[in-house]
C-alpha positions as CSV (number, residue, x, y, z in Angstrom):
1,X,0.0,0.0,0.0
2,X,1.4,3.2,-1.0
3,X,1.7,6.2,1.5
4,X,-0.6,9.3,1.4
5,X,1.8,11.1,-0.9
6,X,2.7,8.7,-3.0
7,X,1.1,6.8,-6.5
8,X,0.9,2.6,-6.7
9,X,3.5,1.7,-9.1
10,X,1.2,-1.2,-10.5
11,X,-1.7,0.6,-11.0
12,X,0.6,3.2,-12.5
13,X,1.8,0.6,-15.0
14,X,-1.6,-0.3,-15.9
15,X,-3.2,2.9,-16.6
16,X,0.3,3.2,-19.2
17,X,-0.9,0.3,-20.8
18,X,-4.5,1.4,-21.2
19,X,-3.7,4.9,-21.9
20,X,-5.4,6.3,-19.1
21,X,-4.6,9.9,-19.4
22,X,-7.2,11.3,-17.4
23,X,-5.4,8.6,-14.4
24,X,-2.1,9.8,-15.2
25,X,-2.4,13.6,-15.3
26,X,-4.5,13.5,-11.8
27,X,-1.4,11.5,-10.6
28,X,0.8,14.3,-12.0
29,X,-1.6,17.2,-10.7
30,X,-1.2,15.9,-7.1
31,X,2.5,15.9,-7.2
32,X,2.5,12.3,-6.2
33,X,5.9,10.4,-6.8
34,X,7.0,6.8,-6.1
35,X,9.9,6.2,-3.9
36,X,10.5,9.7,-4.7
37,X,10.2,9.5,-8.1
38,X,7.7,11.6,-10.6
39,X,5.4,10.4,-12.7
40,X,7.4,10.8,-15.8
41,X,10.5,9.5,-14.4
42,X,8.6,5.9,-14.1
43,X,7.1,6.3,-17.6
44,X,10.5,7.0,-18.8
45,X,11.4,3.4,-17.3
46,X,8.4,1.7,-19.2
47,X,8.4,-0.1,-22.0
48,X,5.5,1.4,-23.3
49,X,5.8,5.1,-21.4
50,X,6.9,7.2,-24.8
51,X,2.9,8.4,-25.0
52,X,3.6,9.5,-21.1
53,X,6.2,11.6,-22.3
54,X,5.2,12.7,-25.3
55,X,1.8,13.9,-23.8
56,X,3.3,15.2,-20.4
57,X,6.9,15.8,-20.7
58,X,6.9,19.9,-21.9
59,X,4.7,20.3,-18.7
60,X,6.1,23.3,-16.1
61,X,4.4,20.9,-13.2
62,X,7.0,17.8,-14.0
63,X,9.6,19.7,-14.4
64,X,11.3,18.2,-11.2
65,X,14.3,16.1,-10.3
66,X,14.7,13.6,-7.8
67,X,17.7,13.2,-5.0
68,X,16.9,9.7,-5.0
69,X,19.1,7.0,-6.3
70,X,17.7,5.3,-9.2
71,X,19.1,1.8,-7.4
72,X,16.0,1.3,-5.3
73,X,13.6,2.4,-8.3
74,X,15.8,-0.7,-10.9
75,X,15.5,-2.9,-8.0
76,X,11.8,-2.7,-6.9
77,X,10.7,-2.5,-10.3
78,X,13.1,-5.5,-11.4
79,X,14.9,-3.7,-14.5
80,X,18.0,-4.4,-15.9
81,X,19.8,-1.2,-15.8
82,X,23.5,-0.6,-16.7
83,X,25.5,-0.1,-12.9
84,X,26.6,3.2,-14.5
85,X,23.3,5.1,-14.0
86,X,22.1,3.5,-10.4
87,X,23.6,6.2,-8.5
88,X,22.7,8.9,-10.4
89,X,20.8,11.6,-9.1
90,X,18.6,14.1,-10.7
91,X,17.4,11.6,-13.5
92,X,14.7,12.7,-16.0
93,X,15.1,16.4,-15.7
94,X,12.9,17.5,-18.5
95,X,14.1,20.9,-20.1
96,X,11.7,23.9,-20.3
């Protein structure tokens, strides 16, 4: 169960499936994140997340960056991500 500030990542994952973009932009209005990542930054991570960013990413209200390590976020999501990037911080920056 997620906490009070933050989005389920499966339910996330399903409305990218079903393009749910009425789901996803209330998700993004409420500033909720996942582990303290943003909406976009998980979309970014999908497979099928290139409508997420297309549709969302030249948004002011995502422009964001997390502190958080992207190791946690791989891990819990169960990605294969090159050991170069899982320590990066401030991934996903989108540019105004």
């Amino acid at each position: 169960m997620a906490e009070e500030n933050e989005f389920e990542i499966n339910q996330f994952a399903y409305y990218i499936e079903v393009h749910n973009r009425e789901r996803i932009e209330d998700i993004i209005k409420k500033g909720l994140k996942f582990k303290g990542h943003t909406p976009l930054m998980i979309a970014g991570m999908h497979t099928n997340g290139t409508w997420v960013l297309k549709d969302f990413g030249k948004k002011p209200q995502i422009d964001e960056a997390s502190t958080e390590s992207l190791r946690e976020l791989a891990n819990t999501l169960a990605l294969d991500v090159d050991e170069d990037i899982l320590d990066d911080l401030n991934f996903t920056r989108t540019a105004t």
